[in-house]
N, C-alpha and C positions, 0 to 999 in steps of 0.2 A: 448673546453671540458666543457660540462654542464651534471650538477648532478642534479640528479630526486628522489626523495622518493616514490616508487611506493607500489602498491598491495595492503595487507595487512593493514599497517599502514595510509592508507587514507582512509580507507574503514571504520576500526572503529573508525579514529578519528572523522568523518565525523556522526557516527551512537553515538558518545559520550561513546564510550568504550575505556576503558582504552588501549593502544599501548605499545605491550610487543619488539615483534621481528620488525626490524628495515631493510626493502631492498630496496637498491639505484639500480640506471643503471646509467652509465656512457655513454653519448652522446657525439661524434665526439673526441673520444680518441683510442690509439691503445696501444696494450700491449707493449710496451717499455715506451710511456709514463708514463704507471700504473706504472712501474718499479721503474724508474726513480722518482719518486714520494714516493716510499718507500714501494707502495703496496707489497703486496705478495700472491701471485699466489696459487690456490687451484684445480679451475675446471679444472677434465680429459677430460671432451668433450667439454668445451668452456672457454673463458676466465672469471674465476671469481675471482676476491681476497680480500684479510681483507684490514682494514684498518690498517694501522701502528698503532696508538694510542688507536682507539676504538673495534678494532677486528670485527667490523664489516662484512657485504657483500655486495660486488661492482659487478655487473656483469657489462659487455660490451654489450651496445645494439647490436640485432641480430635476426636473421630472423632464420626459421627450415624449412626443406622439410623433408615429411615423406620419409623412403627411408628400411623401414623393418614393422616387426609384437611387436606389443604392447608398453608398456612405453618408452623402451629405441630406440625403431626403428626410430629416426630422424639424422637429418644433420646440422647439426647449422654452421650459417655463421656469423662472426659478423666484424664490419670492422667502420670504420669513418664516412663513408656513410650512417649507418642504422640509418634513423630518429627513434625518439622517438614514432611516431602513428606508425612505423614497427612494433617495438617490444611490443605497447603493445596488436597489436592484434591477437597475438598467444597466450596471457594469455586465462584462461578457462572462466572465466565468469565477465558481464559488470563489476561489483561491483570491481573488481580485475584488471580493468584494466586502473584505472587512474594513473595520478604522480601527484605532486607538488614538487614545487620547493620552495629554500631557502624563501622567504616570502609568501609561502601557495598560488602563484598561480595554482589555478587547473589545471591539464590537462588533458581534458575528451572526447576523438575524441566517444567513444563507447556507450555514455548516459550513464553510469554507476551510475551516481548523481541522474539521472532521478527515475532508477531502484530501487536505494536502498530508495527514498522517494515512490516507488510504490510498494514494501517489494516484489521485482520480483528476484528470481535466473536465470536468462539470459545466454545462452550463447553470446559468441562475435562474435564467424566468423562460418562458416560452417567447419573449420579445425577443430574443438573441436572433430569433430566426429574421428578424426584420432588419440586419446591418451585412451585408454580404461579407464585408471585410472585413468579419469576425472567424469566417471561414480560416483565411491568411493567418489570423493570427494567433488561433487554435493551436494551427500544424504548424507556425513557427513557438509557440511553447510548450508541443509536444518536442521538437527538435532542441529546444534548449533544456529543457527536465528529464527527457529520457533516459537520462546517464544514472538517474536516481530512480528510477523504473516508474515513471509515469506515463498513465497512457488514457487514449480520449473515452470516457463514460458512451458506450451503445448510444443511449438515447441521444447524446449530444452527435457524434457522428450521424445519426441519422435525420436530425436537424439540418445539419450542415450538407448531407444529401438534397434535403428538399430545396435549400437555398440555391445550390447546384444545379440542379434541374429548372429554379423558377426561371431564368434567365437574369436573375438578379445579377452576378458577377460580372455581368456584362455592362455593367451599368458606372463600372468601379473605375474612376481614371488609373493612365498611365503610371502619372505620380505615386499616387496610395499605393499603387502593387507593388510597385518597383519597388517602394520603400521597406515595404512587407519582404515582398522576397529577398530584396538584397543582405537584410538584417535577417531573415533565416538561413539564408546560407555561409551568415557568418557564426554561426551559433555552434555548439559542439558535436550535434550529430545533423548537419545537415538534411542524409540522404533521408530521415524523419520524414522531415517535411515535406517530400517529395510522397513517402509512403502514405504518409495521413491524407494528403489532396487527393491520390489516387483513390483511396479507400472510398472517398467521399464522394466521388466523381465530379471534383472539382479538377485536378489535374485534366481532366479531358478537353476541360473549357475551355481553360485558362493556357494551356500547354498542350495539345494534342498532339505537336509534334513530336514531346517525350515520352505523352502518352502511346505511343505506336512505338514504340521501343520495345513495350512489357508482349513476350510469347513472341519476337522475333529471332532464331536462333543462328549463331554464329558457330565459325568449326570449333570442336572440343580442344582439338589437338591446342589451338592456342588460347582458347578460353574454356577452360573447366566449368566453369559457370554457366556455359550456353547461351542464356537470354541476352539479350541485350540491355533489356532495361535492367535486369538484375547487377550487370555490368554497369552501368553508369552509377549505381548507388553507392555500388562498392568502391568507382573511382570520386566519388565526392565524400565517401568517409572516406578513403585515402587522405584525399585533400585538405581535409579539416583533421584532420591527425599531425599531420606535418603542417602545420600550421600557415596553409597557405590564402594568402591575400582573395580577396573580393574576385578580381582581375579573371584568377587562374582557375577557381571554384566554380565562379560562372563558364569560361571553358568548359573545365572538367563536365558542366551538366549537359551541353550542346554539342558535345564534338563530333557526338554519332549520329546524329541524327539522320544522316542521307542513309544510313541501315534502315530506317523508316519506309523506303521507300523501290527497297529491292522486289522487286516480283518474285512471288512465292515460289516459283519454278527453277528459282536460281539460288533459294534457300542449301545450304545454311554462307555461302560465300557473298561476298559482296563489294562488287567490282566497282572499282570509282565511285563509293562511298561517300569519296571525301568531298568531291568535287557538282554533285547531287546533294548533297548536304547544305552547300552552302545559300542556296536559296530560300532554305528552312532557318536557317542560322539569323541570318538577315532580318526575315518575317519576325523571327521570337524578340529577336535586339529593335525594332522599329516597334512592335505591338507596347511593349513596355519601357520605351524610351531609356534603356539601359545607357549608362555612359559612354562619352567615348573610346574610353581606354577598354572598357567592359566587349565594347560590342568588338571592335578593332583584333584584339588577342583574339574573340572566338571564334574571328573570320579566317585565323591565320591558324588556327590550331588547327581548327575544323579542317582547313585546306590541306595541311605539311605534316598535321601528327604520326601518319607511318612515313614520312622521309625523316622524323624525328627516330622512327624504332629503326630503321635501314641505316640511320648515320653512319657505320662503319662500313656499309657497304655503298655507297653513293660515292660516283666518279667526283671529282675535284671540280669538273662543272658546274655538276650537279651541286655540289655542295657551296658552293658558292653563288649558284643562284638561290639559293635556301638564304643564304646569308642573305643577300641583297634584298631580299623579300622583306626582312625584317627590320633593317637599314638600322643593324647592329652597330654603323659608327656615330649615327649620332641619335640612338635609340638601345643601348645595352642594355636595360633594365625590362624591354618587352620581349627580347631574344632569352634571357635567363627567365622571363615567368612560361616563356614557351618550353622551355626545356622543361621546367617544374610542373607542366600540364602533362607531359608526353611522358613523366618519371611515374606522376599520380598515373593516368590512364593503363603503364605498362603492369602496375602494383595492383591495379582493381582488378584482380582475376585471382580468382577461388584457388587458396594455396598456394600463389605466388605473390601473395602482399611483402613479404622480406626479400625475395630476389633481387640482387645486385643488377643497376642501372650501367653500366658503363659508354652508354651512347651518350649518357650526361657530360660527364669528362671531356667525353672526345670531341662534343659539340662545344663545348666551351674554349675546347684547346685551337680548334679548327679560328672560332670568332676572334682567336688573340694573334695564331696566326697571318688571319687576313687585314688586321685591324694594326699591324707591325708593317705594313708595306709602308715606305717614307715618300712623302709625295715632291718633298722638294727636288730632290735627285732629277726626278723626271721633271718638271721648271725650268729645273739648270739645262736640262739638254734640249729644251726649247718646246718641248710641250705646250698645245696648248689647245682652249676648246674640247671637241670630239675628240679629236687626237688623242688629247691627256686621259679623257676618259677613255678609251680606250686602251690606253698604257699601261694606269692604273688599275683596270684589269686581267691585263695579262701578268703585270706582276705579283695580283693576291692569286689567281690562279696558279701561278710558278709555285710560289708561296705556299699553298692548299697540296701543291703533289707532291712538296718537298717532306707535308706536313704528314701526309697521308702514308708518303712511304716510311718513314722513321715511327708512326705507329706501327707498322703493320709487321715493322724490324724484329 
């Protein structure tokens, strides 16, 4: 019985990254041994277990035949017999597929050492093409290493091309993508991710919607950049620059999409955008059961994000039914990630990444204005019902033009 530290934790000890999550394989043992040992047992399709002490995860080395359609379609064997180069070369790519053992000797049958001193994402065997969700997880570790100039091997993109076109990807639940995507677009270059699926013509499949962004062009005057899709990259490395939440990211990737769907003849302007948009918004947040907070924010950015850049020209109505939309009193935390969508989205355009926001401010100062009306007052004069609501309104509207003219002083 010999223990391996594999994947993962060689890979960035190796590249001098810190080593969070911690996974072993167990050589030339059988599950009664584990047992016997104190392990405990977890994997429904193969043997994996914790460690007694450190709660770890031990799997049993093991070998896979495909034997169905998408993630979960294989066969796993795992037995005393399966050497250590077995199992590591059903991993997805070199970098992933070394071990070391108790005193850090390597073990690297796949060139994996080679790869990551040639900053190459590799695959390891020709089986790779047999797991769709290897796709996903490519272009979310080009999006996490590309900071270090790593980028996907030809031959491996073109893998992941044929995987694209099998229909495979279609096959991949809600769950798995979601979890894929959501975990790359928390990573430090995001808009990566987005590039390498496209490359691959996975984005098409998976995302058509943001696929039809790329060669759609916007006016110059206020984006230098043109494209549309070019522009969304750029507002989602915004987003992950400024270090923003899951929430606003996911936004940031959706908010254009109703530019997807302006007729060519109307290029490069595009009229209620936002409002066209939102049935595409919808679809993307329903196909991949994204959260609720996740799907909620993109409905609302997607919908308000240019009454986010007009804030200081929006009548007090106007801005107040903005407010309400977001139900800033007893929801502030989704009105400030909406601001911080509309600040990233206004930064994602070619040479205006530093320009001052000041519709932030104002939008926030407007939310404390309306959120200062005192509701007892009107109680005491006998409010009540409609009425009150009612009241209530006219006085944060009072409020908003009081607020509006002393900015504008």
């Amino acid at each position: 019985m010999r223990i391996y530290k594999v994947g993962g934790a060689v890979r960035d000890r190796l590249l001098g990254k810190p080593v969070t999550d911690i996974d072993w394989v167990v050589v030339g043992a059988t599950t009664e041994e584990m047992l016997a040992k104190g392990y405990r047992p977890v994997g429904a399709d193969f043997p994996v277990f914790l460690h007694p002490k450190s709660g770890e995860e031990y799997a049993l080395a093991r070998t896979e035949r495909k034997s169905g359609r998408g993630y979960g379609g294989f066969t796993f064997h795992a037995s005393p017999e399966v050497t250590l180069e077995e199992d590591l070369i059903r991993r997805d790519l070199t970098i992933n597929a070394m071990a070391e053992d108790d005193q850090q000797n390597l073990t690297d049958p796949y060139h994996g050492q080679r790869d990551l001193e040639a900053r190459v994402l590799r695959h390891v065997s020709p089986a790779f093409a047999e797991d769709p969700l290897r796709v996903l997880r490519v272009a979310r570790f080009a999006a996490r290493y590309s900071g270090l100039g790593f980028t996907v091997a030809p031959e491996t993109v073109e893998l992941m091309r044929q995987l694209s076109e099998s229909g495979e990807l279609e096959a991949l639940t809600a769950e798995r993508s979601w979890k894929e995507i959501s975990r790359a677009l928390m990573e430090d270059q995001p808009q990566v991710f987005i590039e390498v699926l496209r490359e691959c013509g996975a984005l098409k499949v998976l995302m058509p919607e943001v696929d039809a962004l790329f060669g759609v062009p916007q006016p110059e005057a206020h984006h230098p950049e043109i494209d549309t899709g070019v522009h969304t990259l750029s507002v989602l490395e915004q987003a992950a620059l400024h270090k923003q939440p899951l929430t606003v990211r996911w936004a940031c990737l959706l908010h254009d999409l109703g530019k997807g769907l302006t007729p060519e003849e109307e290029w490069p302007r595009h009229i209620a955008h936002e409002h066209t948009g939102l049935k595409l918004i919808k679809a993307v947040n329903e196909r991949f059961k994204a959260p609720k907070d996740c799907q909620e924010l993109a409905l609302l950015v997607g919908q308000y994000h240019t009454h986010g850049h007009r804030a200081l020209e929006l009548k007090p109505s106007t801005l107040l039914e903005l407010l309400q939309s977001f139900d800033i009193y007893r929801r502030p935390q989704r009105f400030e990630e909406f601001i911080a969508a509309c600040e990233m989205d206004a930064r994602g355009r070619k040479g205006l990444e530093q320009r001052s926001y000041p519709q932030a401010d104002y939008l926030r100062g407007a939310a404390t204005a309306a959120r200062s009306v005192a509701v007892q007052p009107l109680l005491e004069k006998g409010f009540k019902g409609p009425e009150l609501g009612e009241a209530i309104k006219r006085e944060r509207l009072k409020a908003l033009k009081a607020y509006k003219e002393a900015a504008s002083a």
